[in-house]
C-alpha positions as CSV (number, residue, x, y, z in Angstrom):
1,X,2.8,-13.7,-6.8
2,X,2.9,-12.7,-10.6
3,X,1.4,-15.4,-13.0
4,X,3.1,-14.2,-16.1
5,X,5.2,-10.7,-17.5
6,X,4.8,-9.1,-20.4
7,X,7.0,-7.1,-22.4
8,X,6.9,-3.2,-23.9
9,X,7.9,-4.0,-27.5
10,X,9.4,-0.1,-27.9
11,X,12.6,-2.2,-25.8
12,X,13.0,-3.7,-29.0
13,X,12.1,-1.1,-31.1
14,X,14.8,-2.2,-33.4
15,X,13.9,-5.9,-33.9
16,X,10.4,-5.1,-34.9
17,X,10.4,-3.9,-38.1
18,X,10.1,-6.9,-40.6
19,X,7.8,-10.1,-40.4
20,X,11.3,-11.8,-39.7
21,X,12.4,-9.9,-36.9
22,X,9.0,-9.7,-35.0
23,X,9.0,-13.4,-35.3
24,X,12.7,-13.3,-34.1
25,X,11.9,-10.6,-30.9
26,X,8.6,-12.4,-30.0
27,X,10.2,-16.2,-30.1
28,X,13.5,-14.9,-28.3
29,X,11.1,-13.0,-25.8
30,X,9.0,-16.5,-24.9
31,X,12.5,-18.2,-24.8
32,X,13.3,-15.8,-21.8
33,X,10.2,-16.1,-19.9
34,X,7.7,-13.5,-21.7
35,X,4.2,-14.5,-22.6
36,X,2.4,-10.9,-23.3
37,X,3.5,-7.7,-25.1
38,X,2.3,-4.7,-25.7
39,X,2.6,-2.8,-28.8
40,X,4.6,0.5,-29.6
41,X,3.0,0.6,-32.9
42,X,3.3,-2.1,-35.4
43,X,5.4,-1.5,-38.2
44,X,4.1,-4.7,-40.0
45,X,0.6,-5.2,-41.2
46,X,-1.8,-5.5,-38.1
47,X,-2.9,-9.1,-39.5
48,X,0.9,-10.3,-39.4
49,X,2.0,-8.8,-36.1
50,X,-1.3,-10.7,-34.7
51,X,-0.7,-14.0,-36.2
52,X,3.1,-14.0,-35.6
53,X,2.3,-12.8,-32.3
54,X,0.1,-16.4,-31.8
55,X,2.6,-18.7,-33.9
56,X,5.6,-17.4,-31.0
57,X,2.9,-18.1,-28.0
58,X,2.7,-14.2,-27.0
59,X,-0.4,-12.2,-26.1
60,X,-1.1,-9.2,-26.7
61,X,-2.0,-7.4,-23.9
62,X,-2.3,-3.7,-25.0
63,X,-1.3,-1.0,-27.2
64,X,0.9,2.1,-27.9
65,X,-0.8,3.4,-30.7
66,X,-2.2,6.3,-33.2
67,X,-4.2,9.0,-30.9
68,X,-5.0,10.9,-33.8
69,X,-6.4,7.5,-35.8
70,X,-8.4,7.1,-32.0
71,X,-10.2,10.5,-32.8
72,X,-10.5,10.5,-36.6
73,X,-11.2,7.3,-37.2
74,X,-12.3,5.2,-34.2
75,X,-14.1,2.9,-36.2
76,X,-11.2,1.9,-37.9
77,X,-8.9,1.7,-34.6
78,X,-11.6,-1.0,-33.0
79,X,-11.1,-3.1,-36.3
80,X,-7.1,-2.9,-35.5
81,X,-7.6,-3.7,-32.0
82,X,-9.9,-6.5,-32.6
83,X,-7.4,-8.1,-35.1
84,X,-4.8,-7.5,-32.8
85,X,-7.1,-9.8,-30.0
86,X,-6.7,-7.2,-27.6
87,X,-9.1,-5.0,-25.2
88,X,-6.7,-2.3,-24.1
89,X,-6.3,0.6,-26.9
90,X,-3.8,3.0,-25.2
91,X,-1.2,6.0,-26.4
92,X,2.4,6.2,-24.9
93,X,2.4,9.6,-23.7
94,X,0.3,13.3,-24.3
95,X,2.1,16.9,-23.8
96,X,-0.4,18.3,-21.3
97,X,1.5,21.5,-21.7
98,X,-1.4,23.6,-20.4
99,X,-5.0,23.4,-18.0
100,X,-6.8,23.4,-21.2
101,X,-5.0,21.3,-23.0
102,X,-5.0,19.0,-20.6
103,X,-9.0,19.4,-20.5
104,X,-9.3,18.9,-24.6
105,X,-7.7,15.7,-24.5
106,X,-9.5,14.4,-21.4
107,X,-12.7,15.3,-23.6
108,X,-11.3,13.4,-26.4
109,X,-9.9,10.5,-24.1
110,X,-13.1,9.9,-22.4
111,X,-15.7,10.3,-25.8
112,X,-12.6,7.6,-27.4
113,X,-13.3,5.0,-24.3
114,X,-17.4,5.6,-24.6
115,X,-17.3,4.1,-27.8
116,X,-14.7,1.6,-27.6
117,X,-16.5,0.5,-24.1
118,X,-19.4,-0.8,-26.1
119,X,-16.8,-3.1,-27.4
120,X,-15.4,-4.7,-24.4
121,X,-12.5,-2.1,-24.3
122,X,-10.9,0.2,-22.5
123,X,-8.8,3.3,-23.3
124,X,-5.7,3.5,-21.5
125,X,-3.0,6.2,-20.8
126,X,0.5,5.8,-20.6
127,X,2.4,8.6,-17.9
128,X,5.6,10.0,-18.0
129,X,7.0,12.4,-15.6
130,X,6.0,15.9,-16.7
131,X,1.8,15.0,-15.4
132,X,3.4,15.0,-11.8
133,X,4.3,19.0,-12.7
134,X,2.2,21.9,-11.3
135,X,0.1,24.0,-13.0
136,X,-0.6,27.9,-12.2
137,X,-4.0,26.3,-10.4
138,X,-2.2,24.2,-8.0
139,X,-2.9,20.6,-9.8
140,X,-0.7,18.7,-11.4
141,X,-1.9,17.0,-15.4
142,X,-1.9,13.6,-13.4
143,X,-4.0,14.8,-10.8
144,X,-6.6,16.1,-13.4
145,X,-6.0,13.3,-15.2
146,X,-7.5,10.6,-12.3
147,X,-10.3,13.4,-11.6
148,X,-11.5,13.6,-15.5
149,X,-10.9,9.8,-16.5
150,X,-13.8,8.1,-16.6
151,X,-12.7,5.1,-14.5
152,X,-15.8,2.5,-16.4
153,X,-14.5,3.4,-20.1
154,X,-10.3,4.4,-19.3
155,X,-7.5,3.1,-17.3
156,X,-3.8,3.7,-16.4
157,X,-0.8,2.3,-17.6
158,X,1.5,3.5,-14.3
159,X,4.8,3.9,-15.5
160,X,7.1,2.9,-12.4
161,X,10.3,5.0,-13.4
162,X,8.0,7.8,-14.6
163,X,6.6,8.2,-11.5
164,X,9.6,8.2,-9.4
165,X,11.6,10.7,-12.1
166,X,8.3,13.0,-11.3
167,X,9.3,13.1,-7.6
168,X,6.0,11.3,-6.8
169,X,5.9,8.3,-4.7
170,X,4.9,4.9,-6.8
171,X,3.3,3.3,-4.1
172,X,0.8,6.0,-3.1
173,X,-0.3,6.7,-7.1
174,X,-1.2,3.1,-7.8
175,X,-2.7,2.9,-4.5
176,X,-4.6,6.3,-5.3
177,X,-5.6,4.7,-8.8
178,X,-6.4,1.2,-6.7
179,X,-8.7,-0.6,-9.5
180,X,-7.8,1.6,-12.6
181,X,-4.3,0.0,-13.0
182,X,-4.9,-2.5,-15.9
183,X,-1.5,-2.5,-17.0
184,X,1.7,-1.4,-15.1
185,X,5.3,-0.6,-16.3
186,X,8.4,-2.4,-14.6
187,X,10.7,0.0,-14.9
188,X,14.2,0.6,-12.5
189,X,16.2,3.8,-11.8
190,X,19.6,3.2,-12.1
191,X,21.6,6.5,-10.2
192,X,25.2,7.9,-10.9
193,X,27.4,9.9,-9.0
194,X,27.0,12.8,-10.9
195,X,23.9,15.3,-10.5
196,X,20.5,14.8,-12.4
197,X,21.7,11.5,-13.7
198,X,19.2,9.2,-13.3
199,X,18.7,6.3,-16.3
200,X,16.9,3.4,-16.8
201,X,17.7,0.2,-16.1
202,X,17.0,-3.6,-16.0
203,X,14.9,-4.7,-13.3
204,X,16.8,-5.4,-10.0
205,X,20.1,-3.2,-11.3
206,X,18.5,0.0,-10.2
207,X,17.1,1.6,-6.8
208,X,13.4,0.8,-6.9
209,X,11.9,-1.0,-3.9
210,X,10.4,-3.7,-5.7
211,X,9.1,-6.0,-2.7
212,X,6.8,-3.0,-1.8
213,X,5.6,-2.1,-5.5
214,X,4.7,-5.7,-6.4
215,X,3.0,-6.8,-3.0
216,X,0.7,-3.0,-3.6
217,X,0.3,-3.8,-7.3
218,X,-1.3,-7.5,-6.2
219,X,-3.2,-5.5,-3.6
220,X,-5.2,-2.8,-6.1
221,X,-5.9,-5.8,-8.6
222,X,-3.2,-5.3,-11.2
223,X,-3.7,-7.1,-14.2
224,X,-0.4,-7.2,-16.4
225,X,2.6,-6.6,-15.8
226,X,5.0,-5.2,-18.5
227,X,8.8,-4.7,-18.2
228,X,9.8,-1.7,-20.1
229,X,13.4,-0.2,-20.8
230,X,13.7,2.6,-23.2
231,X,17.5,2.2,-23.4
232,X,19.4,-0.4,-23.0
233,X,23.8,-0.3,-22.2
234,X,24.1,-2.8,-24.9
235,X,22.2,-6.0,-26.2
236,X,18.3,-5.4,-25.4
237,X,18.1,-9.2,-25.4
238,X,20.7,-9.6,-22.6
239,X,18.6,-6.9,-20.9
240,X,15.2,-8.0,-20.7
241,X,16.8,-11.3,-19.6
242,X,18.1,-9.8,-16.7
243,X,15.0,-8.5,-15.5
244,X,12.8,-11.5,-16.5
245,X,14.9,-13.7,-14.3
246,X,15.2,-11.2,-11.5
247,X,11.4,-11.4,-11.4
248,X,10.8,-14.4,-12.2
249,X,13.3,-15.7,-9.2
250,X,11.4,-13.0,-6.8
251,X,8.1,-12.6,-7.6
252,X,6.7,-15.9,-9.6
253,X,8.0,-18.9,-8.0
């Protein structure tokens, strides 16, 4: 069963943007069942968004944040991640338009986790559903991706939706990536009528098998697990209330 959910603060992208509204979007979110977030930047000073963060009772769990700060700077992204109390320094997304670009940032990705290992941290990647397209050399970005990881100093954050809007199967990629999982993504797909209309939706509204993802998540050692929902039909609020109690009915009595 899940101990505790976490939220992907990009669902409240905008309630995030002032001291007052973080405190707002981090007290509402403990009010309806959320103890962790993870960051899609921070538009507030890192030393505010940390200690508002503590006052509301939320961890932080793990970032979205600056790639090119990552390889420009790395010194100065520990410092951010250290005031932010967290150990997983991740991105939300890379193009991976081409084999080589694809190698170039699995260079960088891996050289940004060697350092950031000697810290107690991990770099972690974020997928969307163009790495589950083919290349010219038969292998897909994510497939490349879990081959040139280093799996001591990087992890996955295994995007749920993502994964299913890339025709792969959920269940076989996070048990493929068994162990490398520190964070995963509850996301739904919601399905109209009409072709090539598949959206996002609050946990339980949409078409994902849920029973089977949770039970292979607690089987590969999943460590967090973060609702995300990039749109929302109306009120985010009302949304991620939805899906916390749909989980928390299901999955953490």
């Amino acid at each position: 069963m899940i101990k505790k959910i976490g939220l992907q603060m990009w669902t409240l992208r905008e309630t995030m943007n002032t001291p007052e509204d973080v405190r707002m979007s981090f007290r509402r979110m403990k009010e309806l069942g959320y103890d962790g977030a993870q960051t899609a930047d921070c538009h507030i000073p890192y030393e505010d968004y940390a200690r508002i963060a503590h006052e509301e009772g939320i961890e932080i769990w793990g970032t979205h944040d600056n790639l090119d700060l990552m390889i420009n700077d790395i010194e100065k992204a520990i410092e951010l991640h250290k005031i932010l109390g967290t150990k997983l320094m991740g991105i939300g997304g890379f193009s991976c338009d081409t084999v080589e670009q694809t190698k170039d940032f699995i260079k960088a990705a891996n050289k940004i986790g060697k350092r950031i290992s000697k810290e107690g941290m991990k770099f972690t990647y974020h997928n969307h559903s163009h790495e589950f397209s083919r290349f010219p050399n038969g292998k897909t970005p994510m497939e490349m991706l879990e081959e040139g990881l280093d799996p001591e100093t990087t992890s996955f954050v295994l995007d749920t939706y993502w994964v299913q809007h890339g025709g792969a199967d959920i269940r076989y990629w996070m048990e493929r990536l068994a162990g490398r999982i520190d964070l995963l993504h509850l996301k739904d797909m919601g399905k109209s009528r009409e072709p090539d209309t598949q959206f996002i939706t609050e946990i339980g509204h949409g078409n994902l098998w849920w029973d089977g993802i949770i039970e292979t998540a607690e089987k590969i050692g999943v460590k967090y697990y973060v609702v995300e929902q990039d749109e929302t039909p109306g009120d985010p609020f009302e949304s991620i209330k939805f899906s916390s109690e749909y989980l928390h009915e299901r999955y953490m009595k």
